[in-house]
Kinemage of the C-alpha trace (Angstrom):
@kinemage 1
@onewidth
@group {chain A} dominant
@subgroup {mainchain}
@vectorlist {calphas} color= white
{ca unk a 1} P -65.074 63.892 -57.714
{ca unk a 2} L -64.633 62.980 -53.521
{ca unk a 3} L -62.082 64.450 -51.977
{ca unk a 4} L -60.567 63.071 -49.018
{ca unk a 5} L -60.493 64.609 -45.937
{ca unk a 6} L -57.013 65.643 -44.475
{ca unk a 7} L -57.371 63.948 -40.712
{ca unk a 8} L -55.910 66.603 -37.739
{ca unk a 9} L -52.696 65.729 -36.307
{ca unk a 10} L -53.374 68.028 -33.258
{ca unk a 11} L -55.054 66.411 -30.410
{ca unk a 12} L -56.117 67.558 -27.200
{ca unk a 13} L -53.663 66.454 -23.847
{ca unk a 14} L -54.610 66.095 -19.983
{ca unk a 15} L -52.129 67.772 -17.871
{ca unk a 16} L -51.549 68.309 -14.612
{ca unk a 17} L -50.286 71.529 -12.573
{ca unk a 18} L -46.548 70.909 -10.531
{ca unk a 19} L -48.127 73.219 -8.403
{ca unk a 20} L -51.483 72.418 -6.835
{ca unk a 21} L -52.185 69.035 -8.574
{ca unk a 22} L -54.721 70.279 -10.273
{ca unk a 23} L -55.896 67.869 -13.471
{ca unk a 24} L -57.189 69.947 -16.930
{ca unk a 25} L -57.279 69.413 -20.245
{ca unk a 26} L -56.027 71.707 -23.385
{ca unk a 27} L -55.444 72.056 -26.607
{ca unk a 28} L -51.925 70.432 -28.228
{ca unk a 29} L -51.659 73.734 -30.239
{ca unk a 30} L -52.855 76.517 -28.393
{ca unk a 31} L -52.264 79.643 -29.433
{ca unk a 32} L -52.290 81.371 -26.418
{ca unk a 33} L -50.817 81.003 -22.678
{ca unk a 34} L -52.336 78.445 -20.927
{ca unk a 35} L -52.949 78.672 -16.580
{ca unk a 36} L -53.979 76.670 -13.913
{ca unk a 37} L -57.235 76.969 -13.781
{ca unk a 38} L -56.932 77.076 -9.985
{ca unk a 39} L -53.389 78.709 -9.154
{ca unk a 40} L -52.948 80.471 -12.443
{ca unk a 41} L -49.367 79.076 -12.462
{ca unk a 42} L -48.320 79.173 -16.522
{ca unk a 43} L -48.774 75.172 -17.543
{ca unk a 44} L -47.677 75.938 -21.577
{ca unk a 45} L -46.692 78.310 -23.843
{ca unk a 46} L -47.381 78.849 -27.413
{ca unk a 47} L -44.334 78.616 -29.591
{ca unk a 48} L -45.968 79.020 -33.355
{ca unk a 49} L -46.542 75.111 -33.437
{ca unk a 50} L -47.105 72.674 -30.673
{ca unk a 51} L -47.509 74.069 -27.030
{ca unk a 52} L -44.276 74.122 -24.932
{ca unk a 53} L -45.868 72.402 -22.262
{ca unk a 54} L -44.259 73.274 -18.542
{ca unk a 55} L -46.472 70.837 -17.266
{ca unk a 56} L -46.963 66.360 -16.193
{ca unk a 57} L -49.203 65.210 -19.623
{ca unk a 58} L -50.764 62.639 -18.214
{ca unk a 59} L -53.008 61.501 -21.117
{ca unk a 60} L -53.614 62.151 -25.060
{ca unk a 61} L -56.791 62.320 -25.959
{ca unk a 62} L -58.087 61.143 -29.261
């Protein structure tokens, strides 16, 4: 018996910081706070589900 596989619906975006410009990639779901890598300004915030994202998404990536 094959069992299919149960495809992801979370995906990983490309944002970029309001701040400094600053172009970086995360995870649609993150379970955690995520920074600017180079300003440390908060970009998203995990709300249980999908990321509360604070920041431009400039891309989804499959």
């Amino acid at each position: 018996m094959k069992r299919a596989l149960k495809e992801t619906t979370s995906k990983f975006i490309k944002i970029r910081c309001p701040q400094c410009k600053n172009e970086q990639i995360m995870f649609g779901k993150a379970s955690t706070t995520v920074n600017c890598l180079v300003c440390s300004t908060v970009l998203a915030q995990p709300t249980g589900g999908k990321s509360r994202v604070k920041a431009r998404v400039l891309e989804v990536l499959e």
